[in-house]
Phi, psi and omega in degrees: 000324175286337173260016148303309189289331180258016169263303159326300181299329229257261163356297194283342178294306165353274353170292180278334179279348168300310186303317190296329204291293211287338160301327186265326187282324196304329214275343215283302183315307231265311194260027181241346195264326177329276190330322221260342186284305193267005156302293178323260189341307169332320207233331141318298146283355151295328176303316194304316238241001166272349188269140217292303235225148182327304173306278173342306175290334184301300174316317163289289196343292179296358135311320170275350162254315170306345191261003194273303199313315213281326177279344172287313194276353176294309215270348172309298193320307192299321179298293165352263198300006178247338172277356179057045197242015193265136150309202120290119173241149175268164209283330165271346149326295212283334189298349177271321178288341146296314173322299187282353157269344191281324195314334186291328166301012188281316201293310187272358182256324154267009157039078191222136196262005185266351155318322194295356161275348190269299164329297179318266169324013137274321188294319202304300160335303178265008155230036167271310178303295168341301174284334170278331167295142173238155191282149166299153207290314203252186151265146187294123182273148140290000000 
């Protein structure tokens, strides 16, 4: 019985230098994805600010906010599903939350920057939906 108890203890002191470990690593995720988010905006707008002609600047900006949109909400989904906190989503929720992270390839695959207003105006769109839709209560059975 005693050496149970001091196996127990033992696990628990683990146990506990484990939680402290992961108290002081957590706040670490939260300011590295900061930092690398005003790198972006940073380096976005130095793009902007190479560009010859108004329409030009207008078009990377909204490049640049459509791929900030499409990466925020890539890297929301993921924190979610690894803390195991994603709702329920119905299948079309999830084909719009694909749309607005995918979308930004549009710009680079036909490769033109002036796309990048058709894009802005999808994201918005899907997530103007995103936000008025409400989730199914339960999950969908085939």
């Amino acid at each position: 019985m005693t050496r149970q108890l001091e196996k127990l203890n033992e696990n628990k002191d683990d146990s506990e230098w484990l939680h402290y470990i992961q108290r002081l690593y957590a706040p670490v995720w939260p300011i590295i994805v900061l930092a690398l988010m005003v790198l972006f905006i940073y380096m976005v707008f130095k793009l902007v600010n190479i560009g010859q002609t108004l329409w030009v600047k207008t078009n990377l900006l909204l490049l640049g906010i459509t791929i900030l949109i499409a990466i925020t909400i890539a890297i929301s989904i993921v924190s979610f599903f690894v803390k195991r906190e994603l709702g329920k989503q119905g299948a079309t929720r999830w084909a719009v939350i694909a749309l607005i992270i995918f979308s930004p390839a549009l710009i680079f695959v036909i490769n033109r920057i002036d796309a990048s207003i058709y894009v802005f105006v999808v994201q918005v769109i899907g997530l103007a939906y995103i936000f008025n839709s409400k989730r199914p209560r339960e999950v969908i059975l085939p």
